[in-house]
N, C-alpha and C positions, 0 to 999 in steps of 0.2 A: 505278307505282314507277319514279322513276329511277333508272340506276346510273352509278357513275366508277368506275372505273379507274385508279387513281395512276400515272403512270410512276415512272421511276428514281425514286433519291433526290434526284438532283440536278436534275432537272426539278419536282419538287413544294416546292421549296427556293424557286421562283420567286415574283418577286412577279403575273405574271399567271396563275400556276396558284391562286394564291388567289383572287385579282380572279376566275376563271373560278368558282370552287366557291366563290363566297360573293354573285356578281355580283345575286342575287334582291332579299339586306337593302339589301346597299349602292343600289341605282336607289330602292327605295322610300322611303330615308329622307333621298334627297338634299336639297340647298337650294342655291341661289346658293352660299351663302360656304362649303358645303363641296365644291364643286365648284371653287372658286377656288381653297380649300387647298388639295385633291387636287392638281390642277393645280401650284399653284406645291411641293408638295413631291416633285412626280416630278421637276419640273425640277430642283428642291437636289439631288435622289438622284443624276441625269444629271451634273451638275458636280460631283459631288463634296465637297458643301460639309460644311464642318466645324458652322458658326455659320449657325443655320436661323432663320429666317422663318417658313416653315411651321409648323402644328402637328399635331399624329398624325393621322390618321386613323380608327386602330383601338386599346382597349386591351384588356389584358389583367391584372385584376384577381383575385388571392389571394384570395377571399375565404374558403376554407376551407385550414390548414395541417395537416388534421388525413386522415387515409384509413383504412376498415375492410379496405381487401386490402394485398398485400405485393406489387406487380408488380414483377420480375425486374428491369426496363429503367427504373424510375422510381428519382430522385434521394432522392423521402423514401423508400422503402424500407429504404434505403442507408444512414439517417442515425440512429444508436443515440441521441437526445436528443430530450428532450419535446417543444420546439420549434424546428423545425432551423434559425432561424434567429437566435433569439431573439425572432422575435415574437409576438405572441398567434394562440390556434390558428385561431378564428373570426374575423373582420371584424366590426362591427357595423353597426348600418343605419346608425346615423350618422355613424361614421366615415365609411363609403363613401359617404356623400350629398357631404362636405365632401370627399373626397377626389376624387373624379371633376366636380364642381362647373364648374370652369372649364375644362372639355373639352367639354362639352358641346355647344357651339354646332360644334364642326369633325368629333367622330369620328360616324362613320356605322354601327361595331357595338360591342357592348364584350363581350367572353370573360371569364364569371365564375368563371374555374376558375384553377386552376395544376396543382400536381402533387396536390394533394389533392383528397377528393371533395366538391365545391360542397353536394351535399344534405344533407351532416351540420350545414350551416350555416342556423338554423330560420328564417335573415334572408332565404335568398338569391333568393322571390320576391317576397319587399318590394324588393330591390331592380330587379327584372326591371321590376316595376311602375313603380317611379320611371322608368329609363331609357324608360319605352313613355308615359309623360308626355311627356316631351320628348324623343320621334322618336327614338330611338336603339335601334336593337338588340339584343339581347340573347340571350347562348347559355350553353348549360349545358353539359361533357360530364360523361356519369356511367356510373359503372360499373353501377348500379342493381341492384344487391349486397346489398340490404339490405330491409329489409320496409317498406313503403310502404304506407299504407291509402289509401285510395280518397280517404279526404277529402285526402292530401296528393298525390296526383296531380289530382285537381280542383281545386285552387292552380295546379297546374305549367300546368294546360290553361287559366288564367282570370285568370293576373297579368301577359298582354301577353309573355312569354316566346315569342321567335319560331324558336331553333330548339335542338333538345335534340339533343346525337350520344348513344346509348346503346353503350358500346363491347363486345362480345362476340367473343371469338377463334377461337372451335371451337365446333361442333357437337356436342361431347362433354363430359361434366366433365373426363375423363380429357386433354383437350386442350386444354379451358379450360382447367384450372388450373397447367395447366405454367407460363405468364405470366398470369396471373389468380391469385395464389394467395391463398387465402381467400375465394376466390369459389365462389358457387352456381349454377352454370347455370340450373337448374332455379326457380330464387327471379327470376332476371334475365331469363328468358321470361315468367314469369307475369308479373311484376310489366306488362312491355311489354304482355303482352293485354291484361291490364286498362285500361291508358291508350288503346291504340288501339280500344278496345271505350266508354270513354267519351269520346273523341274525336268517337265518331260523334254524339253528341249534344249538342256543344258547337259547332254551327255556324259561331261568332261567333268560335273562336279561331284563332290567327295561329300557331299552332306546328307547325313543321314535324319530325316527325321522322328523323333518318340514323341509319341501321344501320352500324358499323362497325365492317370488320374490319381488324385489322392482322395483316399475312398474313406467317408466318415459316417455316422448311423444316419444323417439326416439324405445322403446321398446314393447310397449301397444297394437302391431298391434301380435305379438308372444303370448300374453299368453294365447290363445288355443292351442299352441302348446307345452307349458308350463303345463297348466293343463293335456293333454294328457301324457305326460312324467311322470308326478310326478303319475299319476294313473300305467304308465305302471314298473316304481320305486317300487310300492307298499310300499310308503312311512305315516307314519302316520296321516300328515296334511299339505297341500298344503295351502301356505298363502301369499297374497297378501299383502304386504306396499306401501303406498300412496310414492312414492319418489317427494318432493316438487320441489326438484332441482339437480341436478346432479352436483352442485357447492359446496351441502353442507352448512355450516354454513353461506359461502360468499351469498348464495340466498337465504336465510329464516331469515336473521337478523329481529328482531321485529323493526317495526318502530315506534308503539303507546304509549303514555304519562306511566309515573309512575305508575297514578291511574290505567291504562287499566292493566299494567301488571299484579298489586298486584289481581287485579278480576279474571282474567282467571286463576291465581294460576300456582302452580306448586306441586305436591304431593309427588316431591320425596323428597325435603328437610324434609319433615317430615317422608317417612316412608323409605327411602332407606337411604343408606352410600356408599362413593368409598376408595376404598383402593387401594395406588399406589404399583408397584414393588417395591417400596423400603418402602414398610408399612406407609406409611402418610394417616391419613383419612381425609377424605373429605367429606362434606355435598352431595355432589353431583358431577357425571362427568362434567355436561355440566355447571356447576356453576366454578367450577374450570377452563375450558377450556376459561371460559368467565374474568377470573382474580382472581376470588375467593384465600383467600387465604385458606391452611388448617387447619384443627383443633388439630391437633398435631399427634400422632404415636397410629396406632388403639392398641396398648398393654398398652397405657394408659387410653382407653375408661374407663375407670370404676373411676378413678381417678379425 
């Protein structure tokens, strides 16, 4: 089992702290021309370009709008409306074939989550499978909260799915559930035995699983308890996230000048894209979440 360690906030903010904790997908699914893109879109990042060349690297597709918990720190929680954005709750498999279409060829993973949980969506290793078609990547995070039978975790281990973060906060329910709320601890251990229990017999599969915790003052006093778990799991990588606040966006608001912002940067407007359920792209999740508007419909990327 391996384990990270997050620094601050502001070091895991980086773009080579992700390059470091994800550097596995990205070497195996490289090519010439996404090694040209990467290349030439660190460079745009370096100058500062407005009007790119480049095209992403990594996306990050909605594909489920919908969650069975209420976390404290997440935006749909927050949001009293069926769909918080007006778009549709699931993704379809077709949509997403059309919408990620013409990325294909440059990003090296693609994150099928957002704020909701990917599993409630009955597409979402049809589409793992597609991207493991054509060399691309593929991650779930899931709170895994919910009752899963065997035959849908032998999907999860058999549709080219290469890395699943299962997120768990405490070693207690009583400390789960402070930020987990509506979660089961007890339903969210088993369901992982199970998968690492048939994992061992799915030789051929490429799924790696991280245990993750996001570590806040009410929880910090468990994660030996934590770490002991994820060792006795025989899980791939134990990883620890700095949680800033348990409020979410409401306790991490930036409070420093224009200039401050423009210097600390942000990397994903240049090397990431979000794609909503209902196919709109976006420069980014947390740019959108913040008012952004989008950039039109990812099946006119090219256009």
């Amino acid at each position: 089992m391996r384990k990270m360690l997050s620094g601050d906030i502001q070091a895991r903010s980086t773009m080579w702290w992700s390059i470091r904790r994800h550097i596995g997908f990205l070497v195996r699914h490289m090519t010439m021309r996404r090694l040209c893109n990467g290349a030439l879109c660190a460079l745009e990042m370096q100058l500062n370009r407005g009007h790119l060349l480049s095209h992403p690297v990594y996306l990050r597709v909605c594909t489920s709008d919908l969650c069975n918990l209420r976390c404290t720190g997440c935006l749909l929680s927050q949001r009293h409306v069926s769909s918080p954005r007006g778009h549709p709750h699931l993704m379809s498999l077709e949509l997403f074939k059309r919408a990620v279409h013409d990325f294909l060829s440059y990003v090296l993973k693609v994150n099928l989550y957002d704020e909701g949980e990917p599993l409630l969506n009955p597409a979402v290793c049809k589409m793992a499978e597609y991207l493991a078609h054509h060399k691309v990547a593929a991650c779930i995070s899931s709170n895994f909260s919910m009752r899963l039978s065997n035959q849908r975790l032998e999907e999860l281990l058999g549709c080219g799915l290469e890395h699943l973060i299962v997120a768990v906060d405490g070693a207690t329910q009583e400390t789960y559930s402070r930020y987990r709320r509506g979660g089961d601890l007890d339903l969210v251990i088993g369901n992982l035995r199970r998968l690492m229990t048939l994992k061992r017999d799915h030789a051929r599969s490429k799924l790696k699983v991280e245990f993750q915790f996001i570590e806040f003052d009410h929880n910090r006093h468990e994660l030996p308890l934590m770490q002991q778990l994820a060792k006795e799991l025989g899980v791939w990588r134990f990883a620890v996230i700095q949680g800033s606040s348990p409020l979410g966006w409401r306790g991490t608001d930036f409070t420093g000048t224009a200039v401050e912002r423009r210097r600390l940067g942000c990397y994903q407007a240049w090397v990431g894209g979000h794609i909503n359920s209902d196919g709109s792209l976006g420069t980014c999740d947390y740019g959108e979440d913040h008012g952004l508007e989008t950039l039109g419909w990812a099946w006119d990327y090219r256009s």
